[in-house]
N, C-alpha and C positions, 0 to 999 in steps of 0.2 A: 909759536907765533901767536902774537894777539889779536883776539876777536877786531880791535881797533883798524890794527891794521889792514888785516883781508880785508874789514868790509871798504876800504877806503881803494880797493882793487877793482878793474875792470870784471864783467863776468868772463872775457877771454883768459884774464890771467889768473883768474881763480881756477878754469878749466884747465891751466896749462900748469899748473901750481900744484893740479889735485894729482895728475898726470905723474908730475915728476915724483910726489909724497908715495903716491902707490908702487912709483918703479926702488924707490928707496927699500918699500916698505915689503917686494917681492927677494930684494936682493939678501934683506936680511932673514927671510924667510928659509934662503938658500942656504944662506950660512946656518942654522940652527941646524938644516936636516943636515949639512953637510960634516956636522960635530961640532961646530968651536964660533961663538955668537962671542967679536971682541965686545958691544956695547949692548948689553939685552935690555937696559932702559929706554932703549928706541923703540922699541916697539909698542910701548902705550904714547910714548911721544908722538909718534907721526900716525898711530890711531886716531886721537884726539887732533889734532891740526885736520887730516883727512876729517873727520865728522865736523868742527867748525865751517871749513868749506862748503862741506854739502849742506850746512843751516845757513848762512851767509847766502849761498845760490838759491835756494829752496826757498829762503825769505824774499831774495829779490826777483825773483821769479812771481811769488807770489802777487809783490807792491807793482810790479808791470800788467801782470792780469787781472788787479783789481780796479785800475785805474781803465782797463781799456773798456770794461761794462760797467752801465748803468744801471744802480741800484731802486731807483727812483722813479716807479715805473709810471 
């Protein structure tokens, strides 16, 4: 997924986005211990999408609490 797109996301649906990345990202976890990973290029896939997210929230988090104080004393 591209940086475009998430950021252009609510933070609910990045939260709920990050959510479904990580339950993907446990499933194939399963399948590796379990012996037999059909796609093991998924796993830097939905590494990288999951860390985009969390820079994307991390940043809008940031531009919301820098706006609520006053730097200008």
């Amino acid at each position: 997924m591209k940086i475009q797109e998430l950021s252009n996301l609510s933070r609910e649906e990045l939260l709920v986005k990050e959510k479904t990345l990580k339950g993907e990202l446990f499933k194939l976890n399963q399948q590796r211990y379990g012996g037999r990973v059909e796609k093991p290029h998924m796993f830097s896939l939905l590494k990288r999408d999951i860390a985009r997210i969390r820079t994307i929230l991390n940043t809008k988090t940031r531009i919301r609490t820098d706006k609520g104080t006053d730097t200008h004393g």
